[in-house]
One Martini backbone bead per residue (centre of mass of N, CA, C, O) as a GRO file, in nm:
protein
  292
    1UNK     BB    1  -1.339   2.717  -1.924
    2UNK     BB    2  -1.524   2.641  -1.671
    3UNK     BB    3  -1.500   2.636  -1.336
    4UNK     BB    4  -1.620   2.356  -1.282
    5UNK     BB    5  -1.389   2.217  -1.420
    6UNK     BB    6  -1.171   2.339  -1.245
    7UNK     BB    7  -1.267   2.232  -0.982
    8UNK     BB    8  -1.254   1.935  -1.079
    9UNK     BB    9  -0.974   1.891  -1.196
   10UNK     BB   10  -0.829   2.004  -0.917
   11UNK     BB   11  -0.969   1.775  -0.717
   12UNK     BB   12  -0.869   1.524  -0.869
   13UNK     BB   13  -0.585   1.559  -0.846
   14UNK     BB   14  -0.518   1.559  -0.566
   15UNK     BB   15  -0.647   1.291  -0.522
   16UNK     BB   16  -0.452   1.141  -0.679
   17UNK     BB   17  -0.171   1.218  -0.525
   18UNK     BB   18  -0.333   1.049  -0.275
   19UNK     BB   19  -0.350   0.761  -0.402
   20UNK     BB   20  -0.077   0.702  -0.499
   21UNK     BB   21   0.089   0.742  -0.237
   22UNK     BB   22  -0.103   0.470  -0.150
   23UNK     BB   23   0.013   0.290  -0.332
   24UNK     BB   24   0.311   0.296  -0.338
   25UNK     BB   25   0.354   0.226  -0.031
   26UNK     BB   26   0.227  -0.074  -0.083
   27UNK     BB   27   0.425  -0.150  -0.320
   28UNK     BB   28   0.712  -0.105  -0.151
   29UNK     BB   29   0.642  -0.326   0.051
   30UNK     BB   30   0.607  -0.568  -0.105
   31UNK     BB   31   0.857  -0.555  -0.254
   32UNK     BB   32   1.071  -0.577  -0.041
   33UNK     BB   33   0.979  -0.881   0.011
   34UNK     BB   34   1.041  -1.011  -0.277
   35UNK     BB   35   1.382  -0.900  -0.276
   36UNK     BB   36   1.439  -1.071  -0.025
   37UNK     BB   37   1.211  -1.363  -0.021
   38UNK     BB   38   1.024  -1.396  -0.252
   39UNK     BB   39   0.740  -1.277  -0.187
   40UNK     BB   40   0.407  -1.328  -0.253
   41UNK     BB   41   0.240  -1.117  -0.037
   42UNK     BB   42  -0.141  -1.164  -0.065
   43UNK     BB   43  -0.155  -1.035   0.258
   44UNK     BB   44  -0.146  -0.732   0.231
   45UNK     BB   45  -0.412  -0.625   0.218
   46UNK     BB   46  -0.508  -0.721   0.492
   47UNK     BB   47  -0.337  -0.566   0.662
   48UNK     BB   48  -0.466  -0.294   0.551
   49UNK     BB   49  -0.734  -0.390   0.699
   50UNK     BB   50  -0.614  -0.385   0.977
   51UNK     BB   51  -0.540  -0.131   1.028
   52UNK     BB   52  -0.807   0.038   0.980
   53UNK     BB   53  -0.941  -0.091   1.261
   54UNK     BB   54  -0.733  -0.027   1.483
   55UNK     BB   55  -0.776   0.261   1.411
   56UNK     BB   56  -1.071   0.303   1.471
   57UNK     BB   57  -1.082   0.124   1.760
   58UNK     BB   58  -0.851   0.388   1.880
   59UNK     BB   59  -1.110   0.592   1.846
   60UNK     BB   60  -1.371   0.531   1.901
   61UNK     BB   61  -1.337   0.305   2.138
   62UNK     BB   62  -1.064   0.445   2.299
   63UNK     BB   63  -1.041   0.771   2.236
   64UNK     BB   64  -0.792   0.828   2.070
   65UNK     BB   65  -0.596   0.982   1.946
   66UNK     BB   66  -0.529   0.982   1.593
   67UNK     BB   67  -0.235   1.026   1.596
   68UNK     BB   68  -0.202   0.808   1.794
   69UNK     BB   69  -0.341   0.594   1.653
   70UNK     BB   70  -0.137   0.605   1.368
   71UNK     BB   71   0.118   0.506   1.544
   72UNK     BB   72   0.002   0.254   1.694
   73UNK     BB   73  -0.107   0.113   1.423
   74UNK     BB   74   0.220   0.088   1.328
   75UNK     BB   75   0.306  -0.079   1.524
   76UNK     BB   76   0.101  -0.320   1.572
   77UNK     BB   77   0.136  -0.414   1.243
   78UNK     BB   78   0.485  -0.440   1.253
   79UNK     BB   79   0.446  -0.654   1.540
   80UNK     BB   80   0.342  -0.836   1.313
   81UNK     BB   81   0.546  -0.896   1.112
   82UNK     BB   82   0.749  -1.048   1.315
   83UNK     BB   83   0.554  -1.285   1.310
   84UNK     BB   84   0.539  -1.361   0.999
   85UNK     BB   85   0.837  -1.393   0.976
   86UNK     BB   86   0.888  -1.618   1.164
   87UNK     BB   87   0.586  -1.794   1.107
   88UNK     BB   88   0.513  -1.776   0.825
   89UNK     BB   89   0.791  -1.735   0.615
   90UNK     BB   90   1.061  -1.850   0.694
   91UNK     BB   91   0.997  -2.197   0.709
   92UNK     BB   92   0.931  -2.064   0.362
   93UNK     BB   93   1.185  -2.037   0.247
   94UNK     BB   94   1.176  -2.074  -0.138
   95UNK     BB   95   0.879  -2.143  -0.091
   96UNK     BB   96   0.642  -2.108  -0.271
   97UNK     BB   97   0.338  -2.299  -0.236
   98UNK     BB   98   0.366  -2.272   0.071
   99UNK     BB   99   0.329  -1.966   0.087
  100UNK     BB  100   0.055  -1.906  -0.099
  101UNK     BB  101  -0.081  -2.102   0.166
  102UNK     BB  102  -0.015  -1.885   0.398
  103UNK     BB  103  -0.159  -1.629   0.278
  104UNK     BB  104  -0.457  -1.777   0.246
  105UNK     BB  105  -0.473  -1.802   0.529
  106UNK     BB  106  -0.452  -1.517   0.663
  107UNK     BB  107  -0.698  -1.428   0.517
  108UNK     BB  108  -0.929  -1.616   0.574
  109UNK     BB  109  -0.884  -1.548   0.912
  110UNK     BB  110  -0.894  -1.219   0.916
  111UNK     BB  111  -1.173  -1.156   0.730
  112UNK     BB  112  -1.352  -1.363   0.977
  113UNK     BB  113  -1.259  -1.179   1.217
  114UNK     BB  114  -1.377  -0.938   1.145
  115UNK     BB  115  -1.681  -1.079   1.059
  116UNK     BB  116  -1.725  -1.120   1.347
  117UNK     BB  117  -1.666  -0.830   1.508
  118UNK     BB  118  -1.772  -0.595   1.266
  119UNK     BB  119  -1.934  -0.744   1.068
  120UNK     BB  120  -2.056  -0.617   0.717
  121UNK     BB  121  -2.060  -0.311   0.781
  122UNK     BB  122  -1.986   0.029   0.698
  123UNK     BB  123  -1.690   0.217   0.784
  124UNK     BB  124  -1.596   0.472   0.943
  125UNK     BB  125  -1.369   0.674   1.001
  126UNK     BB  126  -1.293   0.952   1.140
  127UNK     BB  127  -1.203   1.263   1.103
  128UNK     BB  128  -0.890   1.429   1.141
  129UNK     BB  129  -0.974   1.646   0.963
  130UNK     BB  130  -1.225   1.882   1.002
  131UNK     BB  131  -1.316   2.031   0.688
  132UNK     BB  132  -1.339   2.283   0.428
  133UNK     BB  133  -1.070   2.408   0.189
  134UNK     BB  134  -1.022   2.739   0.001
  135UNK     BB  135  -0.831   2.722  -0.325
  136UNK     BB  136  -1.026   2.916  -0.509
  137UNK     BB  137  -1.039   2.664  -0.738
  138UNK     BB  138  -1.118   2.486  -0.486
  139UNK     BB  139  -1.290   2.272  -0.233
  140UNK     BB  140  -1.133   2.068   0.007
  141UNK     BB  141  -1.044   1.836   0.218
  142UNK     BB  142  -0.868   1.811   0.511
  143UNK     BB  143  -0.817   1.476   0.421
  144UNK     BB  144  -0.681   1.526   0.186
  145UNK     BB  145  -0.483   1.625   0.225
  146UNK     BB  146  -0.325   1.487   0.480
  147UNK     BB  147  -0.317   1.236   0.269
  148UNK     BB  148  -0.138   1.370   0.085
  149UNK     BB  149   0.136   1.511   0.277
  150UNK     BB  150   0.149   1.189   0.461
  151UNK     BB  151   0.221   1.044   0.172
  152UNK     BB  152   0.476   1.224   0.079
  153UNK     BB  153   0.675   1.202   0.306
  154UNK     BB  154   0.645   0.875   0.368
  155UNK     BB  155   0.811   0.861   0.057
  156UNK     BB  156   1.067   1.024   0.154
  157UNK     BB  157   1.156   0.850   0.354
  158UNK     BB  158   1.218   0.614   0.245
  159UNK     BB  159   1.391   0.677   0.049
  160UNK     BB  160   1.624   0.790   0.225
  161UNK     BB  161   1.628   0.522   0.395
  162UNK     BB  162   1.724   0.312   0.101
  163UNK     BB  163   1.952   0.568   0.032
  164UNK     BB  164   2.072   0.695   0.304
  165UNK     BB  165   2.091   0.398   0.504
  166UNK     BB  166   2.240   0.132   0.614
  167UNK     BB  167   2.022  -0.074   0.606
  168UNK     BB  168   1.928  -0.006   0.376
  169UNK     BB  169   2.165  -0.087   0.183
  170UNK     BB  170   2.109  -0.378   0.333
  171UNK     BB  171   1.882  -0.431   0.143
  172UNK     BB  172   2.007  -0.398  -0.113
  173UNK     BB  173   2.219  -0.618  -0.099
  174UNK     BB  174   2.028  -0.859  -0.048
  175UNK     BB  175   1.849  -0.817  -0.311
  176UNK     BB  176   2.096  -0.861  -0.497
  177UNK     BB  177   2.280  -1.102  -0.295
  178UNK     BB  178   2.265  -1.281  -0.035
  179UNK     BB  179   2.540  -1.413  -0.020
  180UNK     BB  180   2.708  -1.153  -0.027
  181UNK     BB  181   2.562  -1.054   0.233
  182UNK     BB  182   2.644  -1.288   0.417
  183UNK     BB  183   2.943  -1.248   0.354
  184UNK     BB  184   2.940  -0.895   0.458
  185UNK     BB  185   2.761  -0.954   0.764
  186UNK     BB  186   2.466  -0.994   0.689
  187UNK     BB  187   2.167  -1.012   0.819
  188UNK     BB  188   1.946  -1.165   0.663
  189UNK     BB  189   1.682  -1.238   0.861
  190UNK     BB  190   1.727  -0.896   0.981
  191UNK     BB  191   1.605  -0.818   0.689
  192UNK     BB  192   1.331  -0.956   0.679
  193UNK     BB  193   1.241  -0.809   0.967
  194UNK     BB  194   1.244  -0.522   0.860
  195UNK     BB  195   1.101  -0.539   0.594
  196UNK     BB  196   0.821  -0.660   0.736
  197UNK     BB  197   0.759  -0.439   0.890
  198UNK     BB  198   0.739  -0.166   0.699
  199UNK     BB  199   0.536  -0.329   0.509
  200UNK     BB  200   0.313  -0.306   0.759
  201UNK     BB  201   0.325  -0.016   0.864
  202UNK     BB  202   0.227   0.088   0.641
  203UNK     BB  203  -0.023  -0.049   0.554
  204UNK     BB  204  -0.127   0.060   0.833
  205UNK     BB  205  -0.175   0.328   0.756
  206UNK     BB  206  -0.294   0.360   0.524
  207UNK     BB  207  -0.547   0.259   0.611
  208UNK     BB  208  -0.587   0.477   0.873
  209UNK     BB  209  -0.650   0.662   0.619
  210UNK     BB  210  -0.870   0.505   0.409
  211UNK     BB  211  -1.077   0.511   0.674
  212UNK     BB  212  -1.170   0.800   0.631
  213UNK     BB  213  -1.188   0.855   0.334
  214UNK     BB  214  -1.378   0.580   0.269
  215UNK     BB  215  -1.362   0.288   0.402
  216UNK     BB  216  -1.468  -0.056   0.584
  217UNK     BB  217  -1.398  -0.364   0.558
  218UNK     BB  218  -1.307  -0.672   0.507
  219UNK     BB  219  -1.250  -0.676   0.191
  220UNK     BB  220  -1.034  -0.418   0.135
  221UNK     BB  221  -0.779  -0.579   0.046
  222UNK     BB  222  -0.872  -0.703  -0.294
  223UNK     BB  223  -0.849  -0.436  -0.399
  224UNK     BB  224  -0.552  -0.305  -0.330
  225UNK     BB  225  -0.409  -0.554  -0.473
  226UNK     BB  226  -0.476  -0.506  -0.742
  227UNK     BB  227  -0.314  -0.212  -0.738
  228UNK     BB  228  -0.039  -0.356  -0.671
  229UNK     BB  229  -0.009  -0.551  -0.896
  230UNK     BB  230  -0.004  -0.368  -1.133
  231UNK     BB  231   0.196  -0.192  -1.041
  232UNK     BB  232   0.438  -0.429  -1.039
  233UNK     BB  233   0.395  -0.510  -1.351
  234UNK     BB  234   0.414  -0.192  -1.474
  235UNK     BB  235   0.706  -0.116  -1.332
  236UNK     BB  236   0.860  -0.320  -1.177
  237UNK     BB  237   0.944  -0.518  -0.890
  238UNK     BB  238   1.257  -0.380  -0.904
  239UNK     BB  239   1.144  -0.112  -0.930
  240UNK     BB  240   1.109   0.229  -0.777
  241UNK     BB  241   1.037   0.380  -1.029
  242UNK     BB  242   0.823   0.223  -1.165
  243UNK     BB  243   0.645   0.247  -0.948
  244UNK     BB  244   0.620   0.544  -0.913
  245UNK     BB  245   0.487   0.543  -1.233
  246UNK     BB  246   0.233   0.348  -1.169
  247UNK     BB  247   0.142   0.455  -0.959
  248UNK     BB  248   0.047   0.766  -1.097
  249UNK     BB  249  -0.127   0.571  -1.305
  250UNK     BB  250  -0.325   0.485  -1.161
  251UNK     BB  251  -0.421   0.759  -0.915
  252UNK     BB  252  -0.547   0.881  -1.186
  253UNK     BB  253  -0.744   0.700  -1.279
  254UNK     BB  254  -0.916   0.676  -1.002
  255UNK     BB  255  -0.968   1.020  -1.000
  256UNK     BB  256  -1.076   1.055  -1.314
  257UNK     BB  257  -1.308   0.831  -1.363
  258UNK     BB  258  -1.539   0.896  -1.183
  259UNK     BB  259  -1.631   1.168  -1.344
  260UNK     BB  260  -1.726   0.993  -1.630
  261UNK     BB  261  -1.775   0.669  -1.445
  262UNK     BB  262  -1.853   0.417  -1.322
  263UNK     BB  263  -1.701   0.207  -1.083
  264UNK     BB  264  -1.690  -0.013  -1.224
  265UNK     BB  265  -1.625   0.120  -1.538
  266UNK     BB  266  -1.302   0.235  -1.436
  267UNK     BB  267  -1.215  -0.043  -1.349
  268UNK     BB  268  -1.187  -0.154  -1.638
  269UNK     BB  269  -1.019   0.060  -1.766
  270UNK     BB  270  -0.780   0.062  -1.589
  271UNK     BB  271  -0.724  -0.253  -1.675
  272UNK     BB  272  -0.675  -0.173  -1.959
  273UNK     BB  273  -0.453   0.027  -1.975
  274UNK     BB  274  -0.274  -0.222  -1.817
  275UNK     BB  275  -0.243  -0.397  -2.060
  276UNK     BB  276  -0.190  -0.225  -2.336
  277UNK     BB  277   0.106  -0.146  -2.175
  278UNK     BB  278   0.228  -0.416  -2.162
  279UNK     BB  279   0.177  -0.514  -2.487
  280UNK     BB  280   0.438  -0.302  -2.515
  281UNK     BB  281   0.526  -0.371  -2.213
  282UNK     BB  282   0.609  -0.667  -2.018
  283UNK     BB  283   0.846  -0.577  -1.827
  284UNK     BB  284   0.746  -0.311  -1.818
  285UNK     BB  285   0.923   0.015  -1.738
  286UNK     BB  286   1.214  -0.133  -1.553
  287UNK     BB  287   1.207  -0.448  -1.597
  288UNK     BB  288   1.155  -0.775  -1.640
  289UNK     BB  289   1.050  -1.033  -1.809
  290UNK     BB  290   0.802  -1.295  -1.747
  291UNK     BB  291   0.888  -1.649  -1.800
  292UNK     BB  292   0.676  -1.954  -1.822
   0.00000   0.00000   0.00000
């Protein structure tokens, strides 16, 4: 094996392992929402559209220094979540076809308000970490550490949270039984409160790091929501084991098959393995199947 494949093998990993982890935190906040209160939240991908963006503004144009961006991208988005949860969620809890109306509606507005303020052109955030470090068998940027090892961290801390800390098992056990956690005195909506921050704080970081890493646009939405939706049928919407091995192999194939097909090319493959993965398995990996 020539050296160029294991730099290029060695290169495609690291990458992997950094798509998949802000693949996974976008897909736990999703399911949060889903478990807690059955939202199938469409406006998710914009959302992390609108944290790039903030993240972006408040390096370029405000000069705040970039962690220090990452931290307020990460409240701002947040504190978004809770004006979504009171007044765009709570109302429509139970009606599907009004959430997916509230959802589009979101989406609709954010998507053109960004490109009234921001225009059409692509932005990329500053790199966090500037410069290339060698590591033996191949050189990688610093950037992609950084968003390597800060999405592996807040991956760690999720599930911490989720398990092993008195909130997160109440949102455990209210995405089980709402009713009987209602009845052990958990407030409800002050669990969907907490789930939708959470789910938006993500969301606003994951942003924040894939617009130094990749690019910015109004529409960057579009693209990670699908990558979302995959792993949630993939993996099991109700199962964090799922999420976590679907997502690991969705940020897998988009880290390798660019190296040996074209971009339209590579997102039909990736679609293709997810497809017939189902095929096999329609109910996921650790889920139950869905039936219309």
């Amino acid at each position: 094996m020539s050296e160029n494949l294991i730099a290029l093998i060695s290169a495609s990993f690291l990458n992997a392992i950094a798509l998949s982890s802000m693949y996974i935190l976008m897909a736990l906040g999703f399911a949060f929402l889903f478990s807690i209160m059955r939202i199938i939240n469409f406006a998710h991908g914009v959302i992390y559209m609108i944290g790039g963006y903030i993240c972006y503004e408040l390096i370029a144009t405000v000069g705040l220094n970039h962690w220090l961006a990452l931290v307020a991208t990460a409240i701002i988005v947040g504190a978004f979540g809770i004006f979504l949860e009171r007044f765009c969620f709570r109302p429509f809890w139970g009606n599907f076809n009004r959430t997916i109306v509230v959802c589009i509606g979101i989406i609709i507005v954010l998507e053109n308000l960004v490109s009234l303020v921001q225009g059409y052109e692509v932005q990329r955030t500053p790199s966090f970490v500037p410069g290339i470090v060698d590591l033996g068998i191949t050189s990688v940027s610093w950037e992609r550490l950084v968003i390597l090892f800060l999405g592996v961290i807040l991956l760690i801390l999720v599930l911490l949270f989720v398990n092993k800390t008195k909130p997160g098992l109440q949102m455990q056990a209210t995405a089980q039984d709402s009713e009987g956690a209602a009845l052990q005195g958990i407030s409800i909506y002050g669990m969907s409160r907490m789930a939708t921050v959470i789910a938006c704080a993500l969301a606003g970081i994951a942003g924040g790091l894939m617009g130094s890493y990749l690019s910015l646009t109004a529409y960057m939405g579009t693209s990670i929501m699908l990558k979302i939706l995959a792993i949630l049928v993939l993996g099991g919407i109700g199962s964090i084991k799922g999420i976590m091995l679907a997502g690991l192999i969705i940020g897998t194939l988009d880290a390798f098959l660019p190296t040996v097909l074209t971009g339209p090319a590579s997102e039909a493959v990736t679609l293709g393995v997810v497809v017939v993965l189902l095929l096999f398995r329609p109910q996921g990996f650790f889920g139950q199947e869905v039936r219309f």
